[in-house]
LUMLO-896594 format. One record per atom (N, C-alpha, C): x, z, y; atom name; residue in three letters; residue number from 1. Coordinates in nm, 3 decimals. Each point is the difference from the previous one (the first is absolute). Example, Ala and Ser with C-alpha at 12.3 -4.5 7.8 and 13.67 -1.06 7.14 Angstrom:
BEGIN
        px        pz        py    a     r     k
     1.319     0.780    -0.569    N   ALA     1
    -0.089     0.000     0.119   CA   ALA     1
     0.090     0.000     0.120    C   ALA     1
    -0.035    -0.072     0.105    N   SER     2
     0.082     0.006     0.119   CA   SER     2
    -0.077     0.073     0.109    C   SER     2
//
This chain:
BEGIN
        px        pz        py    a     r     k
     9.354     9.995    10.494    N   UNK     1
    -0.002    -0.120     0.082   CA   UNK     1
     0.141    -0.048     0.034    C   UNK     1
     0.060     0.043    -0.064    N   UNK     2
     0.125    -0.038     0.024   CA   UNK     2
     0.052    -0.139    -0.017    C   UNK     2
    -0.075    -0.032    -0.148    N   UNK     3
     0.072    -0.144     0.015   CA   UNK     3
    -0.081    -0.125     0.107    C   UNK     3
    -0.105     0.040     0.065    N   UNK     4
    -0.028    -0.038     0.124   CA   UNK     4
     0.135    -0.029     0.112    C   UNK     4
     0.028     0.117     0.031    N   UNK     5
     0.146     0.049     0.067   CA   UNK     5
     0.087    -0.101    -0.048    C   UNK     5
     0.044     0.034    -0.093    N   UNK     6
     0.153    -0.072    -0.086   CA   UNK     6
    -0.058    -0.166     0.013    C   UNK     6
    -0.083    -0.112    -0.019    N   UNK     7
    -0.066    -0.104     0.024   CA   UNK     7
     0.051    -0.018     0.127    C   UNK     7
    -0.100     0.033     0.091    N   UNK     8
    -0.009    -0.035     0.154   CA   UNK     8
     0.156    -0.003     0.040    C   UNK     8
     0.090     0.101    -0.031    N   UNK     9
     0.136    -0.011     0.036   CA   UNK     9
     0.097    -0.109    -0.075    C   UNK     9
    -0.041    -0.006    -0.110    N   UNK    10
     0.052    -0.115    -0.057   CA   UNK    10
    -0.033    -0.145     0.036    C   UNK    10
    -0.082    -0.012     0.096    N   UNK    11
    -0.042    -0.063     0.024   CA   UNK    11
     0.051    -0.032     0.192    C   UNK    11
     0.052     0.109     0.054    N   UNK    12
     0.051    -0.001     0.074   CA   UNK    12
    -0.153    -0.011     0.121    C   UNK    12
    -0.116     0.087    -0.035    N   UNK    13
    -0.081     0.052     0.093   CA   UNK    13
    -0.055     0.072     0.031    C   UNK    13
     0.012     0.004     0.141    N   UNK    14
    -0.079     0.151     0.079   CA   UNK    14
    -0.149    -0.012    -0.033    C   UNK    14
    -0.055     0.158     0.018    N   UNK    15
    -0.112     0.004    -0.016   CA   UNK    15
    -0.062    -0.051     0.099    C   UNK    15
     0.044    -0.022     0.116    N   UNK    16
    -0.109    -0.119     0.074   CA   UNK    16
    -0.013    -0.157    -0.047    C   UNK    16
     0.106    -0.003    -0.093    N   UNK    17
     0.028    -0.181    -0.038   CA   UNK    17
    -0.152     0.049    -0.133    C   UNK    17
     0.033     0.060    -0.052    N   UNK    18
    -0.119    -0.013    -0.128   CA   UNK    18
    -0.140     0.076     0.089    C   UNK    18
     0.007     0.038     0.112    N   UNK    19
    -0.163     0.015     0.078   CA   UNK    19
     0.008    -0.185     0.017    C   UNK    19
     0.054    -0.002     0.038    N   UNK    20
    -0.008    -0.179     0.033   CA   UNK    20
    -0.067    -0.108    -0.076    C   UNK    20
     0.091     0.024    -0.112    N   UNK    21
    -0.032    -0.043    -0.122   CA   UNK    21
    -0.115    -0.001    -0.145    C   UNK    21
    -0.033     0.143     0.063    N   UNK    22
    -0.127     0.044    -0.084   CA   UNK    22
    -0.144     0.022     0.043    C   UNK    22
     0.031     0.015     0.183    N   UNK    23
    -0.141     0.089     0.029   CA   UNK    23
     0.011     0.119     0.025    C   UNK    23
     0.090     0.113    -0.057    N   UNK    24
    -0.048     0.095    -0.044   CA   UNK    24
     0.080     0.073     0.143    C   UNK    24
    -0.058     0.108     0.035    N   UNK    25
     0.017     0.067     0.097   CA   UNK    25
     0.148     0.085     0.019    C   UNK    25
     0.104    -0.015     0.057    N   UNK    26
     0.113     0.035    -0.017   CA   UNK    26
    -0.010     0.156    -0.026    C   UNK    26
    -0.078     0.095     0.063    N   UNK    27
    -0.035     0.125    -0.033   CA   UNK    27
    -0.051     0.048    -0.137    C   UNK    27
    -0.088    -0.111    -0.023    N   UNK    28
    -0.075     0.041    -0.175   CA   UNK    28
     0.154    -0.051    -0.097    C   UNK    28
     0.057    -0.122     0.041    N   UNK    29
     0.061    -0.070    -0.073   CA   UNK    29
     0.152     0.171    -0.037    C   UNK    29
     0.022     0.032     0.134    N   UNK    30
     0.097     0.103    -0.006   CA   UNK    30
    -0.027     0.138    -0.093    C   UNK    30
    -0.130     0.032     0.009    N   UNK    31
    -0.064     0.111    -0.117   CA   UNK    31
    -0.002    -0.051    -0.115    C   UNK    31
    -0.028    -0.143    -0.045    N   UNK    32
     0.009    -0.059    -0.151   CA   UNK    32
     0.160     0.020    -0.007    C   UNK    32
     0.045    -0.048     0.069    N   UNK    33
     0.169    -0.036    -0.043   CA   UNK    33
     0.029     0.148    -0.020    C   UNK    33
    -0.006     0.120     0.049    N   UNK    34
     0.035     0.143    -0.014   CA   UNK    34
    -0.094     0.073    -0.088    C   UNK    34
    -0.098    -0.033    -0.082    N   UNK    35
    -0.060     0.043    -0.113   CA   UNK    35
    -0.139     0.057     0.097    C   UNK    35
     0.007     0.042     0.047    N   UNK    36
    -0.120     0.074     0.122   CA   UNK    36
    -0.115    -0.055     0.007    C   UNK    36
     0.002    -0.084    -0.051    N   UNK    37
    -0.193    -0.122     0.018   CA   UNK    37
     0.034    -0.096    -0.158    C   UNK    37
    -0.110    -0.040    -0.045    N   UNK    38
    -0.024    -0.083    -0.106   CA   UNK    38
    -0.018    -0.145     0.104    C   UNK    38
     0.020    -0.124    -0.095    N   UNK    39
    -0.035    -0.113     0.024   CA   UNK    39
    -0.135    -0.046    -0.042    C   UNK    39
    -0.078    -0.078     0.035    N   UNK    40
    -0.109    -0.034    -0.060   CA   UNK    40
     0.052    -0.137    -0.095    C   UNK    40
    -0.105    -0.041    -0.043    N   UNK    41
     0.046    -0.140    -0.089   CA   UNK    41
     0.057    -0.089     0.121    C   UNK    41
    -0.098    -0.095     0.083    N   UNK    42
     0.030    -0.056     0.124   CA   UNK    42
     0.158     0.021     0.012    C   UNK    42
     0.030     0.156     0.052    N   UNK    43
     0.124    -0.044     0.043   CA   UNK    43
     0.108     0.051    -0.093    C   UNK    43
    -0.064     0.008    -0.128    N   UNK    44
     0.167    -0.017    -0.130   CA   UNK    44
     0.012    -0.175     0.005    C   UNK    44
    -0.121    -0.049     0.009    N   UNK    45
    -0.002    -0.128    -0.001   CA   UNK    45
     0.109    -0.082     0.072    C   UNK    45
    -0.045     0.012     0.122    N   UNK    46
     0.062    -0.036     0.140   CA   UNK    46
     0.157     0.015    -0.053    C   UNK    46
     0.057     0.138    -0.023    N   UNK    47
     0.105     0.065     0.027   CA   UNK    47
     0.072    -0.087    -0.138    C   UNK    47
    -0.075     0.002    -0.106    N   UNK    48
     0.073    -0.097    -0.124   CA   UNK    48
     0.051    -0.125     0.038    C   UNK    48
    -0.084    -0.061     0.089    N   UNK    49
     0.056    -0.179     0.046   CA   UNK    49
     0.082     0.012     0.131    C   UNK    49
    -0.018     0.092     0.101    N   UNK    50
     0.107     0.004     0.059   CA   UNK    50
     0.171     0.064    -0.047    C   UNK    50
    -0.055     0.051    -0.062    N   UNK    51
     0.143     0.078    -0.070   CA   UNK    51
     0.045    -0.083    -0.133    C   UNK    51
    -0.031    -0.124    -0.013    N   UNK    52
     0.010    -0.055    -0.152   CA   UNK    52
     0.013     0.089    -0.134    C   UNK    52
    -0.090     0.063     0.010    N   UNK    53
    -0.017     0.100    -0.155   CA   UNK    53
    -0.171    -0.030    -0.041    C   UNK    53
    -0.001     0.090    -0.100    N   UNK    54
    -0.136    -0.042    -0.064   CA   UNK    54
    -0.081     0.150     0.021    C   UNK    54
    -0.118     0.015     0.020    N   UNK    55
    -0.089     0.105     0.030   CA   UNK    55
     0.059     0.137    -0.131    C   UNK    55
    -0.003    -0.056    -0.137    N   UNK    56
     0.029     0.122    -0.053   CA   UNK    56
     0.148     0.043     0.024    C   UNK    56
     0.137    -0.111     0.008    N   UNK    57
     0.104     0.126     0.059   CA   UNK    57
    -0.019     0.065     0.139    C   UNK    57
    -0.078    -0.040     0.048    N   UNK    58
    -0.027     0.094     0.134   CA   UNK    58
    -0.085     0.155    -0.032    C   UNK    58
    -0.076    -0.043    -0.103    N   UNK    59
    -0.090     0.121    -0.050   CA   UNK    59
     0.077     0.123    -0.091    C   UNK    59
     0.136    -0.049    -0.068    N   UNK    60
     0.061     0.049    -0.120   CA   UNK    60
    -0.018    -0.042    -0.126    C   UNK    60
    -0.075    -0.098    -0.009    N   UNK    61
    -0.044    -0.037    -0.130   CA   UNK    61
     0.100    -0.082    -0.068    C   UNK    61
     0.082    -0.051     0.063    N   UNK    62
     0.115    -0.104    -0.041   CA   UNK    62
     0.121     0.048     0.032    C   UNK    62
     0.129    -0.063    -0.059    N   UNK    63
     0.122     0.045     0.039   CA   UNK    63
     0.048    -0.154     0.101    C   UNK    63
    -0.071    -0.105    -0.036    N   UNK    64
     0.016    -0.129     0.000   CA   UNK    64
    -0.036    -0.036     0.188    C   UNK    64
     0.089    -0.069     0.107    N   UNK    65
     0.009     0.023     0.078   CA   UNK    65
    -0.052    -0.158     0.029    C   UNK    65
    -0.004    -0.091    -0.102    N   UNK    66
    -0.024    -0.168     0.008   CA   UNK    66
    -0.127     0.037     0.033    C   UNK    66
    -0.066    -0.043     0.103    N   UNK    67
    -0.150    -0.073    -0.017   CA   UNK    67
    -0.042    -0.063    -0.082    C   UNK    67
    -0.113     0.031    -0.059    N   UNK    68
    -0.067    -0.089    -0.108   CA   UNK    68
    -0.021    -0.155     0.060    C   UNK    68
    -0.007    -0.119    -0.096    N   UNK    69
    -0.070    -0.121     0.118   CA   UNK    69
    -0.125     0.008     0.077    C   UNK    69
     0.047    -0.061     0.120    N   UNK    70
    -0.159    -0.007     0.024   CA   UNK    70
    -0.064    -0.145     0.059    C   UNK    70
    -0.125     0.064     0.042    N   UNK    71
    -0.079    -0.160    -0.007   CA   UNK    71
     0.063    -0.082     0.135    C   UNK    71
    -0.030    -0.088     0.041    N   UNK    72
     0.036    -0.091     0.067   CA   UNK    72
    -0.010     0.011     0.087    C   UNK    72
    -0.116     0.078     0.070    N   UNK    73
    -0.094    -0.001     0.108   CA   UNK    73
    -0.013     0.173    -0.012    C   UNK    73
     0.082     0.079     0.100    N   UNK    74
    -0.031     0.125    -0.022   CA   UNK    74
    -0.027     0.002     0.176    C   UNK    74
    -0.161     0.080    -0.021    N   UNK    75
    -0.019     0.045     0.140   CA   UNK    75
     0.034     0.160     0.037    C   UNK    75
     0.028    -0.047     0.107    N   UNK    76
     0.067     0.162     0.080   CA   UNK    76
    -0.115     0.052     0.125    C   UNK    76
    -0.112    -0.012    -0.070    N   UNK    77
    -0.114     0.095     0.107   CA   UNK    77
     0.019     0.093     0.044    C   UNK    77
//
């Protein structure tokens, strides 16, 4: 989960700015960021558009840090 970590700081935010930003519970959000808990889809989701990356470099699947395009209209439920 690291490049979680390396993102958010590059980005110049605390883990309460991306609870803010995502939903996600600053406690769960702190066990994802330290490898200790998995993400569900929902919040790789979340965590891809607040962090401008795309779901698979968050997963490891990519080396590629661009977000893919996306649609026009993205909801953040």
């Amino acid at each position: 989960m690291s490049r979680i970590r390396q993102l958010r700081k590059e980005k110049g935010y605390t883990q309460v700015k991306v609870q803010m930003l995502t939903g996600i519970d600053q406690s769960d959000y702190s066990k994802i960021e330290s490898g200790k808990r998995y993400f569900t889809f929902e919040q790789c989701r979340r965590l891809a558009i607040a962090l401008d990356t795309s779901m698979d470099y968050l997963a490891g699947l990519t080396d590629e840090k661009k977000p893919y395009p996306r649609a026009d209209t993205i909801r953040n439920d």
